[in-house]
N, C-alpha and C positions, 0 to 999 in steps of 0.2 A: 786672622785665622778663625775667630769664635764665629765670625758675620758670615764667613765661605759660605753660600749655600749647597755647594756639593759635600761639603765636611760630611753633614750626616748619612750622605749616601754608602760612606765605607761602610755603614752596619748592613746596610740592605747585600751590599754585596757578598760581605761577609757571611751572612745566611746563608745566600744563596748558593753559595761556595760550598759552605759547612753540609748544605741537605742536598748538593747531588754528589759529592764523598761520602757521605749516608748511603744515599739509594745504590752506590756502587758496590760500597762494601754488602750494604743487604745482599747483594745480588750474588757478588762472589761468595758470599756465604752461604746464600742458598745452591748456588750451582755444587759448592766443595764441600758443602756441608750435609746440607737438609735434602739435596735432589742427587737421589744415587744413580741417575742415567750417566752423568756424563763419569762418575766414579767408575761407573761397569764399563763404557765403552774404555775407558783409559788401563783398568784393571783386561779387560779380554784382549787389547790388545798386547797385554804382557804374559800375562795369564789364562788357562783355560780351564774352565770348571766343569766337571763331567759327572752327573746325576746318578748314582747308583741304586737301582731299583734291588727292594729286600724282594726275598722269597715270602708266596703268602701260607700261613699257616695251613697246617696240615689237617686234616678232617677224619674223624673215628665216629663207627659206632659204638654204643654200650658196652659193646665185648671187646671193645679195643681192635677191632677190624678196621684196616685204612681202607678209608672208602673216597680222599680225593688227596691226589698227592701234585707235586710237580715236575715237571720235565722241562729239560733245557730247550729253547727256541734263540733265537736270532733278530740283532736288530740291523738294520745298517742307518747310516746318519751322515750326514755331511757339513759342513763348515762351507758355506758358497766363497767366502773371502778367499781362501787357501786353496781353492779348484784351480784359480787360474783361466787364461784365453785359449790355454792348448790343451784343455783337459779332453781324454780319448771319448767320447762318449757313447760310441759303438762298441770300443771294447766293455766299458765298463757294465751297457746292454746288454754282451753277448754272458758276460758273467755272472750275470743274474738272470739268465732268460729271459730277458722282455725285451719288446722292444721300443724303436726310439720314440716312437709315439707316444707311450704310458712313458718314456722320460721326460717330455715334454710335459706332459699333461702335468705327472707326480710336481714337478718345479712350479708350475703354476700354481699347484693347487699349496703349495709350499712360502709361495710370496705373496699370495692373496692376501694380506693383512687384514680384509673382514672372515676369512675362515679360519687365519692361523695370526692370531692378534699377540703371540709372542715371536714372531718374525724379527732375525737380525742374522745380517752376512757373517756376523762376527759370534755368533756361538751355535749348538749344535742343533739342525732341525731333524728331524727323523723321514727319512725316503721310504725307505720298506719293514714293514714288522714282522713279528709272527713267520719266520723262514727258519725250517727245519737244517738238520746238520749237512744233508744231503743240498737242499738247496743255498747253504751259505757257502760250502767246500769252495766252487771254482773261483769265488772272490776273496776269500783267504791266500791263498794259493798266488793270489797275482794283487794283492791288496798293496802292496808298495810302489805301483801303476799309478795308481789314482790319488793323487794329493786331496787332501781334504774330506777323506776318504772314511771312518771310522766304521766298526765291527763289534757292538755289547751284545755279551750273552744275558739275557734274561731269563727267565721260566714261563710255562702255560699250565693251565691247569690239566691234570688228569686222569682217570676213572679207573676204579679195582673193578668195578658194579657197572651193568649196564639195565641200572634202578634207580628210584628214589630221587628223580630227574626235578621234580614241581617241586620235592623239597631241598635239595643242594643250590637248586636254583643256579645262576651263571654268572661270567666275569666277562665284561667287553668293556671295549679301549672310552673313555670319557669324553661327553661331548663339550660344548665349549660352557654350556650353562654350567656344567658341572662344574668345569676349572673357575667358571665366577663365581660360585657360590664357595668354594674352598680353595684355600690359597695350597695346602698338598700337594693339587694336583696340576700338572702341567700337561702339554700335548705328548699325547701317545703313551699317557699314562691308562690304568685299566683298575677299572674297578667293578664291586659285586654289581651284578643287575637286577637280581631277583633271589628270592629266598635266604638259608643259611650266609650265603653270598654276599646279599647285602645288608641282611639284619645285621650282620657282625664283621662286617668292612671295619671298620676302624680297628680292631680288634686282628683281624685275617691278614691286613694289608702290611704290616711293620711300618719300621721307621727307615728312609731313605737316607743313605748315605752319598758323599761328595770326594770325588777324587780332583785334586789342584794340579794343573799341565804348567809348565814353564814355557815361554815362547820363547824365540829371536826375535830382532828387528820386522825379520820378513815372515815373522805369526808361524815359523816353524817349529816343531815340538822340540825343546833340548832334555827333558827331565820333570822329576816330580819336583813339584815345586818346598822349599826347606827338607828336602829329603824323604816328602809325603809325612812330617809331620803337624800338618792344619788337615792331614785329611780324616774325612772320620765315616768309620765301618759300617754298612747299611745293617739294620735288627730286623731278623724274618720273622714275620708275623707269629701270633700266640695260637698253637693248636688249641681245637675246640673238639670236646667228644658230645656225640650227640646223644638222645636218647630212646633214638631206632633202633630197634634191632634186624640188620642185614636180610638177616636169612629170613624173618617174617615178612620184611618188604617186598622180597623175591616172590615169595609165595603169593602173596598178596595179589602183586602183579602182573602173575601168572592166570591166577583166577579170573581176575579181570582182562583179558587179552581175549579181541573181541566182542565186544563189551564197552557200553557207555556208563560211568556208573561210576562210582570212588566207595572207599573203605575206610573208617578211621580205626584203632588200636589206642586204648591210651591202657594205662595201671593207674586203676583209681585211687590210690591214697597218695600217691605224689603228682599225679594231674602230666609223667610222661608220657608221652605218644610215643607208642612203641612201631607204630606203621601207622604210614598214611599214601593212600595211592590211589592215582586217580586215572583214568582211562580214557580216552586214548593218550599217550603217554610218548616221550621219546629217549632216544640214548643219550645219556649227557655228553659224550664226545662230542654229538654234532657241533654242538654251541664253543667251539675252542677253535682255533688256529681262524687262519685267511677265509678259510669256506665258511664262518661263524655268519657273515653278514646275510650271505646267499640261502645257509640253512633256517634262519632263524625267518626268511622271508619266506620258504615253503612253507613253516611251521604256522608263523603268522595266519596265511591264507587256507589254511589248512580247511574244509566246511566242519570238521570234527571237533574242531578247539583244542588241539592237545596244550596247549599253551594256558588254560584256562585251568585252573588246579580246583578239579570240580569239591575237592573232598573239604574244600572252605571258603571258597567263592561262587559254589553253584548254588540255587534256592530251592525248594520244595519244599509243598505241603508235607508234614510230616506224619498225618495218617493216623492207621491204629496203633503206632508207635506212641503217639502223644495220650494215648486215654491212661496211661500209668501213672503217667504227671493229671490228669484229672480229678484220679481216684485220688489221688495223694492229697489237690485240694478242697476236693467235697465232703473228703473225711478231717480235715482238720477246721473245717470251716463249719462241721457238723450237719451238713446238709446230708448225708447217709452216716453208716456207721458200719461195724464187719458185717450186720444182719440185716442191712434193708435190702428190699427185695421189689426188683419192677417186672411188670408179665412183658412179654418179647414174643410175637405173632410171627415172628420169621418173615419171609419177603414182604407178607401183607403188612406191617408194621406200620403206624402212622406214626410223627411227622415225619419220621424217619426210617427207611425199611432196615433191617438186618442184612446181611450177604447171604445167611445161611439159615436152615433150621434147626432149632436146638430142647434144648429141656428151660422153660420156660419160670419164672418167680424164680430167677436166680442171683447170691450173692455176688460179692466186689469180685471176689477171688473167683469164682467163674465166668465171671463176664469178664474178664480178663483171659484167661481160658480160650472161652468161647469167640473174645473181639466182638463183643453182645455192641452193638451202634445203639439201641433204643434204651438200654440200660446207662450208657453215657448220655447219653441226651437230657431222659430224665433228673440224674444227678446233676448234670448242670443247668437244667430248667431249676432246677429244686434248689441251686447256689444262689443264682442271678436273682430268684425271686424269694428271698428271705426279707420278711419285713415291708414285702407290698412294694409295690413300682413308686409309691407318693404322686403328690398331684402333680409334680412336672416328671417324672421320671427321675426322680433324686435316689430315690432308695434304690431303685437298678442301677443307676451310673454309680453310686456308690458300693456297689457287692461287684459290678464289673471291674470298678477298678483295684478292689481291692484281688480279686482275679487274676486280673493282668499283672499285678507285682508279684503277686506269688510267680509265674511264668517267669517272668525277667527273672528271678533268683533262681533258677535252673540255667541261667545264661542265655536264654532267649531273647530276639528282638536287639543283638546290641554286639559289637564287635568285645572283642576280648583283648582291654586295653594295655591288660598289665602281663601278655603273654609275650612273645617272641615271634610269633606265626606272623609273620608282618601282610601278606596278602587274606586278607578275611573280608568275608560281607556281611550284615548284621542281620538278616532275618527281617521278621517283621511279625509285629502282633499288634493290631489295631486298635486304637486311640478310641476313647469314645468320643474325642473331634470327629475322627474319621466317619463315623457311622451318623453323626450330630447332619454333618453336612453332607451325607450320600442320604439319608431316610427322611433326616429334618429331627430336632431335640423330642419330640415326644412320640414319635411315630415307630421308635423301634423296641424290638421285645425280647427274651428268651429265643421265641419261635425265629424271628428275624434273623437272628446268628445263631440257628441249631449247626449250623456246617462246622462251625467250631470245635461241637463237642465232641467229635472223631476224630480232628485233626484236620481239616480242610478250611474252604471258606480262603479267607485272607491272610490266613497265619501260614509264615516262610519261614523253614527253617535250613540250618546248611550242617551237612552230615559232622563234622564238629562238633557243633552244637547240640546235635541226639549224643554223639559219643557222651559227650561229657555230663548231659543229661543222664543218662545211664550211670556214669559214674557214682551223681550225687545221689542217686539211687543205691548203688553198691554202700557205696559210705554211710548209706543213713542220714546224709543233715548235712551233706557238705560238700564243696569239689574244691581243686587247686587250680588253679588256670592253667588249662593243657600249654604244652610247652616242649620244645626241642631242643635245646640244650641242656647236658646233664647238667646243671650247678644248683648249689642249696639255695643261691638267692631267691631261686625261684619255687621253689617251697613254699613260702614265707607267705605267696600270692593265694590264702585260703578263702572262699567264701561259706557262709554260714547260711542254709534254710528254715525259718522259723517254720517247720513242719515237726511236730511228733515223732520220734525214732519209731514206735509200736507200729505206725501207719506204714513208712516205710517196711517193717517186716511184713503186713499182710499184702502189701503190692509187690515183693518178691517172693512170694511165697506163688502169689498168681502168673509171675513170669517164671516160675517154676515146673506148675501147673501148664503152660505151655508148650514146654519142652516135653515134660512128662505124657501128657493125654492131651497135647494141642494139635495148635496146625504145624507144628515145628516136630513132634514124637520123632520122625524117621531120620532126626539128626540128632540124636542123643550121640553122647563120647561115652564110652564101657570105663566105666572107673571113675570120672568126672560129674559132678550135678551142676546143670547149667539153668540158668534162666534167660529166657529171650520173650519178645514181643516181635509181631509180622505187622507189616501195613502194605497197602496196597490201595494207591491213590491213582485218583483220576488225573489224565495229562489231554486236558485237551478233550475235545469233540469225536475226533477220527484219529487221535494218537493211542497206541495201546498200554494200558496203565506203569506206571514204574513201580519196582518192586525195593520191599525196606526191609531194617529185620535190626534189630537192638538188643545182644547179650550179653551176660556177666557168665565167668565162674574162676575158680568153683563158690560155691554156696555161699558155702559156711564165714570164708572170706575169699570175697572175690578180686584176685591177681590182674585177671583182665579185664576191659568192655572194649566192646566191639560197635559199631554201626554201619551199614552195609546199606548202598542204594545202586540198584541197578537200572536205569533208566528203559521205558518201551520194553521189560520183561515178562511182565506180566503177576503174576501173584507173587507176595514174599516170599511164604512159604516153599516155592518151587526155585527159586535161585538166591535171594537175598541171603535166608536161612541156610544154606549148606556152606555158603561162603563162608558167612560168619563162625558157624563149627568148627569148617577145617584154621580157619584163623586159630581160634582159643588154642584148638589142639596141637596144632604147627606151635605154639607158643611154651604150651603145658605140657605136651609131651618133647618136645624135642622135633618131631614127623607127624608125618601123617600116614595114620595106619591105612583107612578105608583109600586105597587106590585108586578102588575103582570110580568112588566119589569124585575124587579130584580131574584125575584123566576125563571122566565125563564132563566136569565143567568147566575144566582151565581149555577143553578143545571146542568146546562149544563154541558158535560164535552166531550170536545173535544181534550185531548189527555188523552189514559186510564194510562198511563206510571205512570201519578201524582197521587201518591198517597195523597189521603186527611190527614188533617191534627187532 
């Protein structure tokens, strides 16, 4: 037996034995264990598990006005296992009004496993969404017809306001990236697309609930499965109050009708956006139910862009708007001070002419007044060249850049990270790379970038950006990052400007000076002291300038700021400015007194392209 030469084969066999009982049992472990496919198929065909979608939170303004609530819609869904060979399919046609064609079509588009990659005969796919009570009625009514048939009520969103559209933003049904990138979400589920919407999806949407079906043999419903106790109750979403105020946005939006152009509103010591509207504009209804795809296609193609939320994604120079933020840094940088004084030739002006003529050797506070252009110019010649250009141009790229920061800490040049406003564009205020490689490192000067000093040139700004600029003006030294939701978190979000408080009062004493003997006097409020700045920038060769307009009040402590751009208007002064008035007033008073002010401008309509709303 020791000599056998097959004796020692029983171990090889033995092995061999031993590790495909191994790989077996791996296998059965992985299939019963670790791979829940063949668990779900064995579980649905006993069981049926039915997805309970929550309601999504509710949405207020500041005053506690519901401004997006929900309304019941209709799903229908099928189970293909449970249809059956004899299913009616013309009746079931005739009871949803469509016909057999779009049945055909809807099932294909239904089994396509590359467009609907959770495809199974055996649990529920969704046929028809978004069907009001009128259109689900005649398949209720005869829904015991159609095996495999089922009927969830869901919710859509829906509007108190027919306003405030670019910020509620919308809810449409999820594409498939979406469902890859979060496991939440499944087909025919719907989620925010844009604005409050989808900043605060996760928060809006709740938590979904699961109801457990008991089958037969033959996959027919007997009951809730242990009595519907595994089932568990869907959490509707957490209401969110915003920090618009309604009735200001209306008015806002009113003004603007007709009109290419946006408005912001914030309250400078908490960095709220009390309004923000932008024009051309639509009615939020459109964007909900079955007609959501088709509407949001005209809107798309629209040549006006109402889809385009100009009041923080549109760009422009910002004009005589920006000489405030100037003054503020050639007086802390000491490059003037309350009393220096440059002479101003009126149109004759060299390098840069004036718009207008005026009383000439005048201070910060009247060139502010006046929107004196040769008087900024000088001041920032007098910035940029402190200390002599050096042999390569070091000492100027050094006072420019120290320039450019100060800008940025007014929130220029730069998206607003720690804000809510989730569509924004950052501006732009030019690099001394930028200018290194357009002139060449030694070749540019003061004179080079005089367009600056007014506000033009290459510097973009997005009406947010002035609002809030304005703010840190209001405040003296400081802004909070504008923001749409009431909550304290966002408080918290303060930036600080190493600027002088003293400086800041004589630059609102000048946008005082504006309102009082400006270009703006014939928009004063009776009882109110405001301060504002006008700009009026070039658009283009043969396009007709757009008009701006930047104000606080009251005074003493200012509640609101405002920034106002109306596009191809022409001077601030004549449309920017009156908007921006009746805003503060609609705000501070309650109304608006001056009537005739408003009816002149809310009918106005100065590009015919916008269609009304």
């Amino acid at each position: 037996m020791l000599n056998d030469k097959y004796y020692n084969r029983r171990y090889v066999i033995t092995i061999v034995v031993t590790m495909i009982v191994m790989v077996y049992i791996g296998k059965l472990f992985s299939l019963q264990i670790l791979d829940e496919t063949t668990k779900n198929k064995a579980e649905s065909n006993a069981l049926l598990k039915q997805t309970i979608s929550p309601s999504r939170g509710l949405i207020y303004d500041r005053n506690g006005k519901l401004l997006v609530l929900n309304q019941p819609i209709y799903e229908v869904s099928m189970i293909i296992q449970e249809m059956g060979k004899t299913f009616d399919t013309l009746g079931f046609c005739n009871a949803l009004s469509i016909d057999t064609a779009t049945f055909r079509q809807r099932m294909q588009e239904i089994q396509n496993r590359k467009k609907n990659r959770g495809y199974s005969r055996y649990t529920p796919q969704t046929f028809l969404s978004q069907l009001s009570k009128e259109e689900i009625t005649p398949l209720q009514e005869t829904l015991y017809k159609f095996p495999g048939i089922d009927i969830r009520k869901q919710t859509r969103r829906d509007y108190t306001y027919n306003a405030a559209a670019q910020i509620l933003g919308s809810v449409g049904e999820v594409t498939q990236q979406e469902i890859d990138k979060n496991a939440y979400y499944a087909t025919g589920d719907y989620t925010g697309k844009s604005g409050i919407e989808r900043t605060y999806e996760v928060q809006l949407r709740g938590e979904k609930g699961v109801e457990i079906w008991m089958r037969d043999s033959r996959g027919r419903i007997q009951g809730k499965y242990k009595d519907g106790e595994m089932d568990e109750p869907a959490k509707q979403g957490k209401d969110i109050t915003l920090t618009i105020d309604i009735e200001l946005q209306k008015v806002a939006e009113e003004l603007l009708n007709g009109k290419i152009g946006s408005m912001v509103a914030i309250a400078p010591k908490t960095g709220e956006v009390l309004a923000m509207a932008s024009s051309p504009t639509w009615n939020p209804s459109l964007l909900v139910g079955r007609a959501r795809s088709k509407n949001y296609q005209a809107l798309l193609h629209d040549p006006t862009k109402p889809l385009l939320n100009r009041a923080t994604q549109a760009q422009y120079s910002p004009g005589s708007t920006f000489k405030t933020v100037q003054a503020l840094i050639a007086l802390q940088e000491g490059a003037i001070n309350s009393q220096t004084r440059y002479i101003c030739n009126g149109r004759s002006s060299q390098p840069i002419r004036c718009t207008h003529s005026h009383g000439t050797q005048i201070d910060v506070i009247n060139a502010l007044e006046q929107s004196c252009n040769p008087y900024f110019y000088c001041a920032f010649r007098d910035l940029l060249e402190q200390g002599g250009y050096g042999e390569k141009n070091e000492h100027f790229k050094e006072n420019y850049n120290r320039w450019r920061d100060y800008v940025m800490s007014f929130g220029f040049g730069q998206r607003f990270a720690d804000s809510d406003i989730s569509e924004q564009s950052s501006g732009n205020i030019p690099t001394t790379a930028f200018y290194d490689r357009y002139y060449g490192k030694k070749s540019w000067r003061a004179l080079t970038i005089r367009s600056l000093s007014i506000g033009q040139g290459e510097i973009l700004v997005t009406p947010l950006q002035l609002a809030n600029m304005t703010a840190a003006i209001a405040n003296e030294g400081y802004y909070v990052s504008p923001h749409l939701c009431k909550t304290d978190s966002l408080l918290e979000h303060r930036h600080t400007i190493d600027i002088d408080k003293k400086h800041f009062q004589l630059v609102k004493q000048g946008m005082q000076q504006v309102m009082e003997e400006g270009s703006s006097k014939w928009y004063k409020i009776e009882g109110i002291e405001i301060g504002g700045k006008t700009g009026t920038t070039q658009n283009g060769k043969d396009n007709k300038d757009h008009a701006l307009f930047v104000g606080m009040a009251p005074m003493d402590a200012p509640e609101i700021v405002v920034a106002v751009i109306v596009e191809n208007a022409g001077f601030g002064a004549t449309w920017a400015a009156p908007i921006g008035s009746m805003i503060i007033e609609q705000y501070l008073k309650g109304k608006i007194e001056r009537t005739y002010l408003y009816d002149h401008i809310a009918k106005t309509i100065i590009n015919p392209d916008v269609k009304k709303r």
